[in-house]
SEMI-852347 format. One record per residue (C-alpha): residue in three letters; chain; x negated, y negated, z negated. Coordinates in Angstrom, 3 decimals. Layout:
% SEMI-852347
{atom 'Ala','A',{X,Y,Z}} ...
% end
This chain:
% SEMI-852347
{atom 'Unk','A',{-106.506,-114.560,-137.649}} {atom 'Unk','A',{-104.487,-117.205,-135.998}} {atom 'Unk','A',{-104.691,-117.975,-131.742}} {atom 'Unk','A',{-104.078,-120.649,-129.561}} {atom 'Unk','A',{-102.628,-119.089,-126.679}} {atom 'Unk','A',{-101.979,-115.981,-125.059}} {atom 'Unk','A',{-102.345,-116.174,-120.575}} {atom 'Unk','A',{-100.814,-113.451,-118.803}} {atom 'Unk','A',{-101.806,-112.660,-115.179}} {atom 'Unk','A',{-105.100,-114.720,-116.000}} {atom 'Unk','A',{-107.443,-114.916,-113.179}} {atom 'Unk','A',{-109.972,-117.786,-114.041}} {atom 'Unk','A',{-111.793,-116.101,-117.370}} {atom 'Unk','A',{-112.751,-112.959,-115.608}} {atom 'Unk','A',{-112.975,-110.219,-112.635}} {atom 'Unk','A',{-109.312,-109.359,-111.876}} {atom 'Unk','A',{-106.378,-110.180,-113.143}} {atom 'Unk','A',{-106.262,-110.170,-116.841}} {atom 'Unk','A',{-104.408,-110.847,-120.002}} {atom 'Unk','A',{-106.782,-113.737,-121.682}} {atom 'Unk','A',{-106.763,-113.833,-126.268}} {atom 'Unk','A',{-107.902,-117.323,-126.849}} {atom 'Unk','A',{-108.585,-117.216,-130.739}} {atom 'Unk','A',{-108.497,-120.233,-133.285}} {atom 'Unk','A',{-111.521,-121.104,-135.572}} {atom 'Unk','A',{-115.099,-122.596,-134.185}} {atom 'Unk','A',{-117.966,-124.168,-136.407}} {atom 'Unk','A',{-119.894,-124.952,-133.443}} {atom 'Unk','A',{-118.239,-127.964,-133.339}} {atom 'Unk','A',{-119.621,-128.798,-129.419}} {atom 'Unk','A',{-120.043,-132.783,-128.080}} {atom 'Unk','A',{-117.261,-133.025,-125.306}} {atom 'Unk','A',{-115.430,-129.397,-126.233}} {atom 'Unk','A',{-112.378,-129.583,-124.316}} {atom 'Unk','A',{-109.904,-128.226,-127.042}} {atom 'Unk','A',{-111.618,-129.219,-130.055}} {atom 'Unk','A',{-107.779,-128.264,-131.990}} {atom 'Unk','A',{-108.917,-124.692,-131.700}} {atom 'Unk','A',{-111.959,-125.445,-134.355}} {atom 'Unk','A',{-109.178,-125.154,-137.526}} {atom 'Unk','A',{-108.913,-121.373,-137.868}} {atom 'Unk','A',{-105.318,-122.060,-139.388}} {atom 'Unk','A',{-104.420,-123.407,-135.251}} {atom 'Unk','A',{-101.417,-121.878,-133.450}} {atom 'Unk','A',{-99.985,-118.556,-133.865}} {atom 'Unk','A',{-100.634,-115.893,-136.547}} {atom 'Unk','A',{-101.855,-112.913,-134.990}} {atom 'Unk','A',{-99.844,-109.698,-135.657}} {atom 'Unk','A',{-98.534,-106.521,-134.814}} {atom 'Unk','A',{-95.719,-108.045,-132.359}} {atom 'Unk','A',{-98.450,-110.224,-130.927}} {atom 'Unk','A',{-100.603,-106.929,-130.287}} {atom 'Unk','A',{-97.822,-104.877,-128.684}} {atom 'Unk','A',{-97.461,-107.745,-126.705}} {atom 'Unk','A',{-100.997,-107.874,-125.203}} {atom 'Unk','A',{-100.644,-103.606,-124.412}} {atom 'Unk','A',{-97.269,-104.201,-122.755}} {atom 'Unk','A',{-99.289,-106.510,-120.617}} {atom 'Unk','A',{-102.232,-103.974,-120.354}} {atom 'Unk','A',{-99.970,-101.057,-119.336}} {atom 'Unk','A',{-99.062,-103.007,-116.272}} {atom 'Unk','A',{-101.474,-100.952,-113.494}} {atom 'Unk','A',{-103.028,-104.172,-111.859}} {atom 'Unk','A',{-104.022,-105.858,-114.933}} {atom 'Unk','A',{-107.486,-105.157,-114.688}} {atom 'Unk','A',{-108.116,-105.846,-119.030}} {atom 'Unk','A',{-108.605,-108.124,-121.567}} {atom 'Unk','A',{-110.347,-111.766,-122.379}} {atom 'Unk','A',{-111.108,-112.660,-125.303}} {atom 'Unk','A',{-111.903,-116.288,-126.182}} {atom 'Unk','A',{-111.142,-119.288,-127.784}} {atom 'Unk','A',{-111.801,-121.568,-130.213}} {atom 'Unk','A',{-114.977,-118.696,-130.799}} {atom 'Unk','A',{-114.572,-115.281,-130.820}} {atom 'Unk','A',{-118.257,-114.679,-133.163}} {atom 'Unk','A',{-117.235,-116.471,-135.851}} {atom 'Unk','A',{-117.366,-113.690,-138.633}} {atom 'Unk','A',{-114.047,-113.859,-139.949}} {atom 'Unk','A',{-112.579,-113.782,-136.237}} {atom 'Unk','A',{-115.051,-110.529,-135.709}} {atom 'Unk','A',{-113.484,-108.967,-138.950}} {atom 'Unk','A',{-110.213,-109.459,-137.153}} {atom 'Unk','A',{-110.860,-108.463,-133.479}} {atom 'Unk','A',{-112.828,-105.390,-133.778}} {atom 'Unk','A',{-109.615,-102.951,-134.800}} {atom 'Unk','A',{-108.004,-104.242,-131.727}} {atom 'Unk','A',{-111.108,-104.046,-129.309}} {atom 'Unk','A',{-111.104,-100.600,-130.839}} {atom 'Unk','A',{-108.049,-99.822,-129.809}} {atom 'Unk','A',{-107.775,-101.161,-126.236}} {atom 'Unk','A',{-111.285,-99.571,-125.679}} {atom 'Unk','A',{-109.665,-96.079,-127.003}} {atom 'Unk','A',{-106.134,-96.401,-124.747}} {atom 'Unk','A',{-107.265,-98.527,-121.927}} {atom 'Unk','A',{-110.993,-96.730,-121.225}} {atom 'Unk','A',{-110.256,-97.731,-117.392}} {atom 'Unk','A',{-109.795,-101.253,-118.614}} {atom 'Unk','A',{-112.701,-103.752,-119.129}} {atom 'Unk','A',{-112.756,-106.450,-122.399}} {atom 'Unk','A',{-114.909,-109.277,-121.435}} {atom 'Unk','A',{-115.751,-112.062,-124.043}} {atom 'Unk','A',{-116.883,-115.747,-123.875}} {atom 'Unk','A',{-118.631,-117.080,-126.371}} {atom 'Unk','A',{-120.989,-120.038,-128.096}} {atom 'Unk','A',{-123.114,-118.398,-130.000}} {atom 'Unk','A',{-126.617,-117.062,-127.839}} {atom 'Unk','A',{-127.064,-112.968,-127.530}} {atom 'Unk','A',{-131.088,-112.682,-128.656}} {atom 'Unk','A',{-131.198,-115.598,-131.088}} {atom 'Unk','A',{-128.084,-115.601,-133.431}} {atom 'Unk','A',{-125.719,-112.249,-132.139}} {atom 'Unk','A',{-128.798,-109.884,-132.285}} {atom 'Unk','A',{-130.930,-111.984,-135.120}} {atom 'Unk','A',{-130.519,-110.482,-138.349}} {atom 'Unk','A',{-129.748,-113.400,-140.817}} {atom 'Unk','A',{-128.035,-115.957,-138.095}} {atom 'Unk','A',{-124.607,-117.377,-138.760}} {atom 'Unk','A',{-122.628,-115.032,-136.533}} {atom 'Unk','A',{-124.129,-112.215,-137.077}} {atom 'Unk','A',{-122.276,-109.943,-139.770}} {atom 'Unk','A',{-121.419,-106.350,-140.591}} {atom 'Unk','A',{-119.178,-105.760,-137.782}} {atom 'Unk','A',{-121.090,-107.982,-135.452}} {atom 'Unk','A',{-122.849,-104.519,-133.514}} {atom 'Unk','A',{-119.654,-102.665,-133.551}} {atom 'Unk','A',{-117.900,-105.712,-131.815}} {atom 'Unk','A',{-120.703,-106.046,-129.222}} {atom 'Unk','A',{-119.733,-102.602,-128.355}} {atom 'Unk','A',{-116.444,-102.516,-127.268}} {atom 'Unk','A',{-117.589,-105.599,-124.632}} {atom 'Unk','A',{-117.889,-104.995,-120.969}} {atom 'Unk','A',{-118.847,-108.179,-120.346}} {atom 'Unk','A',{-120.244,-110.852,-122.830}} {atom 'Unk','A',{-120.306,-114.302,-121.211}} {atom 'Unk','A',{-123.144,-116.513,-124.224}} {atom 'Unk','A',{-125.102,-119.437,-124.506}} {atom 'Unk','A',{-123.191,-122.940,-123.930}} {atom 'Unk','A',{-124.873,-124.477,-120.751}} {atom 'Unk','A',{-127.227,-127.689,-120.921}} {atom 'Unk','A',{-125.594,-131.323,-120.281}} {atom 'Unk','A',{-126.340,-132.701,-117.246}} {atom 'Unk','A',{-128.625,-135.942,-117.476}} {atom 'Unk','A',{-125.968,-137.277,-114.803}} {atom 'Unk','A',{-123.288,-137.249,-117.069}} {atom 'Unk','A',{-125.117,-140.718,-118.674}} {atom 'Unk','A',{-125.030,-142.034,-115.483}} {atom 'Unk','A',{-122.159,-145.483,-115.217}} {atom 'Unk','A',{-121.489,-144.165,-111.710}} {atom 'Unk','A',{-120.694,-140.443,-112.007}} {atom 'Unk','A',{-117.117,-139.231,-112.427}} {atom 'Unk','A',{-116.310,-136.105,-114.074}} {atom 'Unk','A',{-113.126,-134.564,-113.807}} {atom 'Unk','A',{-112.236,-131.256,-115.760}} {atom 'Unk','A',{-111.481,-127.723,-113.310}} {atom 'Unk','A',{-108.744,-126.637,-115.152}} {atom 'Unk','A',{-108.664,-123.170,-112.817}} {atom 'Unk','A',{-105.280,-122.649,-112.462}} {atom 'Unk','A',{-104.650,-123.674,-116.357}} {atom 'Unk','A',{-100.866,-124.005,-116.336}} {atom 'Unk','A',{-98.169,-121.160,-115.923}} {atom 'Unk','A',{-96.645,-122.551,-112.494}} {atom 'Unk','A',{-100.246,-123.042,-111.138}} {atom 'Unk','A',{-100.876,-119.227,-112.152}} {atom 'Unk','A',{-97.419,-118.306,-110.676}} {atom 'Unk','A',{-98.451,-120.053,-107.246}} {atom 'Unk','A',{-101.465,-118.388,-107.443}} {atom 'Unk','A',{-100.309,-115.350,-107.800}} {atom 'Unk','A',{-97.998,-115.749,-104.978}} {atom 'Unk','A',{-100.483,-117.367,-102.793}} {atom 'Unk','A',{-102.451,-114.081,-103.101}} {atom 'Unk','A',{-99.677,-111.469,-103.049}} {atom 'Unk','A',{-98.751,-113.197,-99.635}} {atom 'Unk','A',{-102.704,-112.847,-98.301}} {atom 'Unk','A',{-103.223,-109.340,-99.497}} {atom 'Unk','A',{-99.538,-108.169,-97.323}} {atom 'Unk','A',{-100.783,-110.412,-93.965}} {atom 'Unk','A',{-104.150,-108.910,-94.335}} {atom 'Unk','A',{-102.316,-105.626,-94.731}} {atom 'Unk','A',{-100.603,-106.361,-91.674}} {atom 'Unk','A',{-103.363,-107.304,-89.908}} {atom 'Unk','A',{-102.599,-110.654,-89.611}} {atom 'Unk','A',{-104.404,-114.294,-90.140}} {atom 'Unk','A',{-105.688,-114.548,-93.702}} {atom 'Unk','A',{-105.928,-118.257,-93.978}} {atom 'Unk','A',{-108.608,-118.131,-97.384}} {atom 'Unk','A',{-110.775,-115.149,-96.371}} {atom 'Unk','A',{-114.212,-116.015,-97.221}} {atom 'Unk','A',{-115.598,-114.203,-93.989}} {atom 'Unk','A',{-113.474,-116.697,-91.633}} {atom 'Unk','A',{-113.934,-119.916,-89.996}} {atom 'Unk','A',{-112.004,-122.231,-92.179}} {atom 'Unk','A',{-109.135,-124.032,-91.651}} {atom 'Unk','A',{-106.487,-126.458,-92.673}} {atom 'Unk','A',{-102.662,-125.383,-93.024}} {atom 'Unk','A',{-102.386,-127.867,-90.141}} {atom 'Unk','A',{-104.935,-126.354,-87.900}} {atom 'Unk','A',{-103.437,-122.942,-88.771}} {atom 'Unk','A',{-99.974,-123.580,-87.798}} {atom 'Unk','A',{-100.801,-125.533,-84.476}} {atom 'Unk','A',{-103.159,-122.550,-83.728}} {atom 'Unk','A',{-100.372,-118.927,-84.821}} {atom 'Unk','A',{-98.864,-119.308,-81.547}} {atom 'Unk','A',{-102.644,-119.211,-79.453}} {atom 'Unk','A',{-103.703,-116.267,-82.057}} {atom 'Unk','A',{-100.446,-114.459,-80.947}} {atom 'Unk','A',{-101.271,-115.073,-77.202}} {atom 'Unk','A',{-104.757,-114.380,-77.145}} {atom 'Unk','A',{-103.791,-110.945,-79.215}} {atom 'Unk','A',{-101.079,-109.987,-76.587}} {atom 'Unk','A',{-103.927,-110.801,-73.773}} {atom 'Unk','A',{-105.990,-108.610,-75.146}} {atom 'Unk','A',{-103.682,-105.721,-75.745}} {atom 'Unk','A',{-103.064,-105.691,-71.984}} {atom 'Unk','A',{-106.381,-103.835,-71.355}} {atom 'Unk','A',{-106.547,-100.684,-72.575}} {atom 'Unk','A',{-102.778,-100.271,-71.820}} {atom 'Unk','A',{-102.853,-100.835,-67.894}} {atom 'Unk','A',{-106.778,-99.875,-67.543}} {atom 'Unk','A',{-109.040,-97.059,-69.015}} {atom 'Unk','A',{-112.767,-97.647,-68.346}} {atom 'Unk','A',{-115.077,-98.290,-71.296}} {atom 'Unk','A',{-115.609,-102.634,-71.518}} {atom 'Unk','A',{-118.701,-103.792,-71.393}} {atom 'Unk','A',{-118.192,-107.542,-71.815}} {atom 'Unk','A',{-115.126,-109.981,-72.443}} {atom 'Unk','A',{-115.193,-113.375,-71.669}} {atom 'Unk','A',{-112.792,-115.665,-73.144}} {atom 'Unk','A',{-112.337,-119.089,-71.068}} {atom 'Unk','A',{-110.203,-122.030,-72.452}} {atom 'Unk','A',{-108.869,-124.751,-70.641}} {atom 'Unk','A',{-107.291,-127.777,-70.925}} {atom 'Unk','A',{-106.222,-129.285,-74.434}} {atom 'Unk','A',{-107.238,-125.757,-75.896}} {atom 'Unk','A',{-110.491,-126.320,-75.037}} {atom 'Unk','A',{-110.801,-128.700,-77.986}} {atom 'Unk','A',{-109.243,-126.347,-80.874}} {atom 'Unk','A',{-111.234,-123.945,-83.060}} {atom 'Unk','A',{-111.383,-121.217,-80.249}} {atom 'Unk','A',{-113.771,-119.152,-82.108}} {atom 'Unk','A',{-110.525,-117.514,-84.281}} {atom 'Unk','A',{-108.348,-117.158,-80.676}} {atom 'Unk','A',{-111.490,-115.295,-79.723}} {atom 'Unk','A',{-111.137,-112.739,-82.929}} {atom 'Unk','A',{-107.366,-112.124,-82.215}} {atom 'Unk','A',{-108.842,-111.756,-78.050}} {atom 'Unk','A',{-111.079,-108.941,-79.582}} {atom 'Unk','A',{-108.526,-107.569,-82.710}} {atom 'Unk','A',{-105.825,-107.126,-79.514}} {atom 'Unk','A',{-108.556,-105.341,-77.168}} {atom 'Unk','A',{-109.181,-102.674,-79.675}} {atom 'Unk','A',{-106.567,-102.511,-81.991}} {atom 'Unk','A',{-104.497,-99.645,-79.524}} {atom 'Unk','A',{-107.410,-97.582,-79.147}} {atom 'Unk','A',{-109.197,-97.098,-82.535}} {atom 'Unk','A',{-107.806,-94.735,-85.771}} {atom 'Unk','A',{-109.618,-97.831,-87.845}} {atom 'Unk','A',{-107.877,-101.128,-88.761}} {atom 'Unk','A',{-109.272,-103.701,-86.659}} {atom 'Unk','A',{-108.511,-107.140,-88.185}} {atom 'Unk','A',{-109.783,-110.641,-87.574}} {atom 'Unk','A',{-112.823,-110.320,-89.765}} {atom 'Unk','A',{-114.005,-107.348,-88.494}} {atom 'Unk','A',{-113.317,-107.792,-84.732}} {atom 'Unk','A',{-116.051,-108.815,-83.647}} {atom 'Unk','A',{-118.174,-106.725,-85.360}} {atom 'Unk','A',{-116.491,-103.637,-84.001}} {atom 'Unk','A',{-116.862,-105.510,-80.610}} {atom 'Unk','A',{-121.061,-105.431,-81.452}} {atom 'Unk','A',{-120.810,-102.475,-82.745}} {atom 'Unk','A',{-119.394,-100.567,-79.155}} {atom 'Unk','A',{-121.791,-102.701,-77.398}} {atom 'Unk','A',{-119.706,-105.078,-75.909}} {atom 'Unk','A',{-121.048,-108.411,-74.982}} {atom 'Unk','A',{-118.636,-111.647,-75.694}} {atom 'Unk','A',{-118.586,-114.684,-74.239}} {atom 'Unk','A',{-116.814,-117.875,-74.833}} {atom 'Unk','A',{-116.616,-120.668,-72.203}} {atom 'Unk','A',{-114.778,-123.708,-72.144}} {atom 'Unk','A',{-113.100,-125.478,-68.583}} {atom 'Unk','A',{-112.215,-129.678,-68.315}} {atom 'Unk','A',{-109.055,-129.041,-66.365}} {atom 'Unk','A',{-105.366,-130.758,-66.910}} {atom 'Unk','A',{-103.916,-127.215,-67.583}} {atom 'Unk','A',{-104.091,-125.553,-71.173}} {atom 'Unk','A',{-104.761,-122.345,-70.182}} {atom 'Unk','A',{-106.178,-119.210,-72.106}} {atom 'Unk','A',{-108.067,-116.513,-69.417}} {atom 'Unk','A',{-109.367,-113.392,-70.523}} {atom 'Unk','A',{-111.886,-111.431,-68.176}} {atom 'Unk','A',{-113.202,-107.670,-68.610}} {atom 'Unk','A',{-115.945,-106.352,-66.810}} {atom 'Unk','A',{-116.323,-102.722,-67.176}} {atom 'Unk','A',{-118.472,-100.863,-64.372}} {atom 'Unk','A',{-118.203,-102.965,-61.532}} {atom 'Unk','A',{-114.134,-103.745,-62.045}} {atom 'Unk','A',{-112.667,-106.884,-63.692}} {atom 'Unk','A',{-109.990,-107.264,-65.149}} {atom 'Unk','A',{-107.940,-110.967,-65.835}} {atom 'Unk','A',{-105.208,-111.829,-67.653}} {atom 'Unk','A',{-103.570,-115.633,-68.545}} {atom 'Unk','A',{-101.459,-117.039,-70.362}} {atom 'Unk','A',{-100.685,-120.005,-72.282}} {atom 'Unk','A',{-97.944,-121.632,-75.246}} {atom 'Unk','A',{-95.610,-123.975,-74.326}} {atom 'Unk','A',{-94.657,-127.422,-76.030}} {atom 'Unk','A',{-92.011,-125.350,-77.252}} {atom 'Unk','A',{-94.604,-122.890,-78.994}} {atom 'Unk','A',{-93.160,-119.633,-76.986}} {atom 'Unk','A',{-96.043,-117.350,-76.185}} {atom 'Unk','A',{-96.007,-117.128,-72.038}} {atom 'Unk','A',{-98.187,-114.367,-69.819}} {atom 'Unk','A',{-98.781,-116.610,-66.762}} {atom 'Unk','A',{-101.467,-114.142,-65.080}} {atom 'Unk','A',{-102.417,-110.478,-64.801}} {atom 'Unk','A',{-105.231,-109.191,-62.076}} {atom 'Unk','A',{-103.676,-112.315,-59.853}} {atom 'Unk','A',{-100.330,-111.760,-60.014}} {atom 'Unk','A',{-98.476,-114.850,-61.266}} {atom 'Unk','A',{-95.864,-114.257,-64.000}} {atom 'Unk','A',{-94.176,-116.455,-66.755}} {atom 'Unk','A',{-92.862,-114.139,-69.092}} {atom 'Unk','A',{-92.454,-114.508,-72.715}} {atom 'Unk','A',{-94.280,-110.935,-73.996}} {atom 'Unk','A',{-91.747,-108.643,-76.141}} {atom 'Unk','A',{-92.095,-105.326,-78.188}} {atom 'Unk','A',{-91.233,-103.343,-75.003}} {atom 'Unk','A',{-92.563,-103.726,-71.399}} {atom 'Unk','A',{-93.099,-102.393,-68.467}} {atom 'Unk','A',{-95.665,-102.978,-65.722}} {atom 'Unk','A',{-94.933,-101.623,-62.277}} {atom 'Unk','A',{-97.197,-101.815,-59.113}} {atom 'Unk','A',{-95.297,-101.064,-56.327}} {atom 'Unk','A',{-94.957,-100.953,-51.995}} {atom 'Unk','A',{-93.940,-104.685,-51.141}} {atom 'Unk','A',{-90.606,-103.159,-49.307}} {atom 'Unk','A',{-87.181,-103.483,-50.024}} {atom 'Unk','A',{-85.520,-101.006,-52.397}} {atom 'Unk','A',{-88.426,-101.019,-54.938}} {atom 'Unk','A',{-86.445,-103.123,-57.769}} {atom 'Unk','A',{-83.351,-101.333,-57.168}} {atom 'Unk','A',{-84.773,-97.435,-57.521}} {atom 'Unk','A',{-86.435,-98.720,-60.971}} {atom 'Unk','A',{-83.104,-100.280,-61.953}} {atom 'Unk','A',{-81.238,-97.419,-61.493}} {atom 'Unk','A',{-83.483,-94.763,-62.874}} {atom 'Unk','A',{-83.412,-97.090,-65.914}} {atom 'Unk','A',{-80.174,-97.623,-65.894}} {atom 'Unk','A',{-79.240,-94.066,-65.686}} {atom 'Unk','A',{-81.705,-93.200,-68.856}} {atom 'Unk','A',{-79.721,-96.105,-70.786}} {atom 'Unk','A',{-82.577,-98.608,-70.488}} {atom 'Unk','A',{-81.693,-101.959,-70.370}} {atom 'Unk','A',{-83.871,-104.800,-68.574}} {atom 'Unk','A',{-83.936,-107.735,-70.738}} {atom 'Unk','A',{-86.026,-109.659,-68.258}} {atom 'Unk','A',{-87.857,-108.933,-64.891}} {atom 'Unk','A',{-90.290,-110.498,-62.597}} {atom 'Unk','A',{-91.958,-109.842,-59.095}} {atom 'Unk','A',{-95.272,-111.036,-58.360}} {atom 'Unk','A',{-96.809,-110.571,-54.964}} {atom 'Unk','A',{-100.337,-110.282,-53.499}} {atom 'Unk','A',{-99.842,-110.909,-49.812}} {atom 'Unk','A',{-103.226,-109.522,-49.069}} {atom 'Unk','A',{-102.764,-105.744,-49.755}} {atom 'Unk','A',{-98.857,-105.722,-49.761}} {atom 'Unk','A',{-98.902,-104.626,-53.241}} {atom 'Unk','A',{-96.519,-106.421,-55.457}} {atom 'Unk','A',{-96.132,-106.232,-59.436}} {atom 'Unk','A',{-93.344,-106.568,-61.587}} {atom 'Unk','A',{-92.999,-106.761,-65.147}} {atom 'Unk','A',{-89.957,-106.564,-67.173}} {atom 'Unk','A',{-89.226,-106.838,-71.037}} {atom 'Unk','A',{-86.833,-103.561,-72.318}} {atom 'Unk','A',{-84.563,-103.426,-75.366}} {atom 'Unk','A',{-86.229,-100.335,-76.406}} {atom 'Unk','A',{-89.324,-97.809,-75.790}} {atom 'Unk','A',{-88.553,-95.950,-72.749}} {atom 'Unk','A',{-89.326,-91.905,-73.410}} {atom 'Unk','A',{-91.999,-89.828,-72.121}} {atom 'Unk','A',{-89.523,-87.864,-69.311}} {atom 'Unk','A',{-88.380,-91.205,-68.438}} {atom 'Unk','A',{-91.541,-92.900,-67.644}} {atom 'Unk','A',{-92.872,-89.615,-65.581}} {atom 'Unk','A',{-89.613,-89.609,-63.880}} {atom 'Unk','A',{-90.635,-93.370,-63.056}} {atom 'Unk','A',{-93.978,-92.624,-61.792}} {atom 'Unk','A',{-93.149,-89.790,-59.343}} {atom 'Unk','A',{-91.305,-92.466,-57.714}} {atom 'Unk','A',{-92.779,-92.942,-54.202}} {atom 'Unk','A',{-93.886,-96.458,-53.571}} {atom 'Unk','A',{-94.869,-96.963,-57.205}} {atom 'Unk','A',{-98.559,-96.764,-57.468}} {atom 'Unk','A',{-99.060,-97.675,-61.205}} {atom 'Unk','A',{-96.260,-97.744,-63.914}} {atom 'Unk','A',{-97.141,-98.324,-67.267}} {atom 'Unk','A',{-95.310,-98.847,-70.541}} {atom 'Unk','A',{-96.437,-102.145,-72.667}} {atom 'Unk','A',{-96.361,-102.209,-76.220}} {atom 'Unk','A',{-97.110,-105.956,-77.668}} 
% end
């Protein structure tokens, strides 16, 4: 038996990855075949012992998933004669392993009819070993006759560098979905263009910090979130900021991997109502409101032309502060000697501020600041912090 080719990492001609066979010999003879060299049986490589161990060496490998076999035509009878030892054998080592087959010739009429071509001595036994028989050649569309229609061959990833970038392309996918970050091909996602995707990482990064806020500086149960854009960002695809809104909400609070397929279900599925509304306003601005038993809860933000990630607004209190692992959110007296007690105590339990801010709300003389840190501040740290008298709320921020 002679082949035509041997593909490695295959992912067109089956479920999985695979390691495609594609034999030599066919007496079909098809109109329009699109390798009509594999019809001479004597085409390509002899197959051999070297060329099996090469297939199992493939086959060992855990995420190859099994073997293809096709061609040129599998069912001819000589190529049967050939293939079933081997089928045998990868059905005996590899019983976790699936053999699919593609072939011409139809299953009821000529495999299973007893005097048909194909069919042989060894024509049951082969038909065994397959998981998955792929038969019958497929009508010709009546369009093909027509002057006007263009046909152009899917070649499904048919040369070794497209298979490499393929591979790549979904090695990177499965680790950012691992991640929990954007997968840019998932079925179960809006779609969008590479362009789209890269003008829109920085707003799925801010809209994910926004929502991470909540459950770290509040603790009642949400019953609705409403997401308002504004400005320029009113125009994007807002529906996938709205999913990263959501994955950020819930992501601190549940043993589960919330992602940005599933966020919204999980939203649903606690009962939470979601709204998205849009504002014609000169500012590009990204608002997210809570409401959860009669309190609300608001935090802003926005990305610059520079693409940094900014919190502009939480519960009122202005800020512009560029959100880092580490935070801290303080609400505090409006009196003098606030910022310096925190600095000290911080100081003292070798914290260092990176950057701080002071926001205040002239109506209850209660101001906030919030500061970035170079690393988590410890448990006897952060109650030392809050036993401080004129601090009201401290909380440590994890983005």
């Amino acid at each position: 038996m002679h082949y035509g080719e041997i593909k490695n990492c295959d992912i067109a001609n089956g479920e999985g990855v695979r390691i495609s066979l594609f034999v030599s010999g066919c007496t079909n003879h098809c109109e329009n075949c699109f390798q009509p060299q594999t019809w001479n049986f004597d085409y390509g490589k002899e197959f051999t012992e070297d060329t099996k161990a090469e297939i199992f060496a493939e086959l060992d490998k855990p995420f190859v998933n099994g073997l293809t076999v096709l061609g040129g035509e599998p069912f001819e009878p000589r190529n049967q004669r050939e293939l079933l030892p081997l089928l045998r054998e990868v059905k005996a080592k590899y019983p976790g392993k699936t053999i699919w087959c593609f072939t011409g010739f139809r299953l009821d009429d000529e495999l299973l009819t007893d005097g048909s071509y194909p069919r042989c001595e060894v024509t049951d036994a082969m038909l065994s070993c397959i998981d998955v028989l792929v038969d019958e050649p497929k009508p010709i569309s009546p369009l093909i006759d027509l002057p006007q229609c263009v046909l152009t061959p899917h070649l499904g990833a048919d040369t070794q560098e497209a298979q490499d970038n393929v591979g790549i392309a979904i090695a990177e996918e499965v680790i950012a979905a691992l991640r929990g970050e954007m997968v840019p091909n998932a079925v179960n996602l809006p779609a969008l263009q590479a362009g789209e995707l890269a003008v829109m990482k920085n707003f799925l990064t801010l809209g994910e910090d926004l929502g991470k806020l909540y459950y770290q500086l509040e603790h009642e149960a949400i019953e609705k979130v409403e997401v308002i854009y504004s400005g320029a960002l009113a125009e994007m695809e807002t529906s996938m900021i709205t999913r990263a809104v959501l994955k950020g909400v819930f992501e601190p609070i549940l043993k589960e991997r919330v992602n940005y397929v599933n966020a919204e279900v999980t939203a649903g599925g606690r009962g939470v109502e979601v709204i998205e509304s849009k504002e014609n306003t000169p500012q590009n601005l990204l608002t997210v409101k809570i409401y959860s038993k009669g309190n609300l809860f608001t935090a802003a933000g926005n990305v610059t032309p520079e693409g940094d990630v900014r919190i502009k607004n939480i519960n009122g209190y202005q800020f512009d502060v560029e959100p880092m692992p580490f935070m801290l959110a303080v609400n505090n007296e409006d009196k003098p000697g606030m910022i310096g007690q925190l600095g000290t105590l911080l100081g003292a339990a070798r914290v260092n501020i990176a950057t701080m801010q002071v926001s205040r709300n002239l109506q209850n003389g209660v101001a906030m600041m919030l500061m970035t840190v170079d690393n988590e501040v410890v448990p006897e740290t952060l109650k030392l912090l809050q036993g401080v008298t004129g601090f009201s709320r401290l909380r440590q921020l994890k983005m």
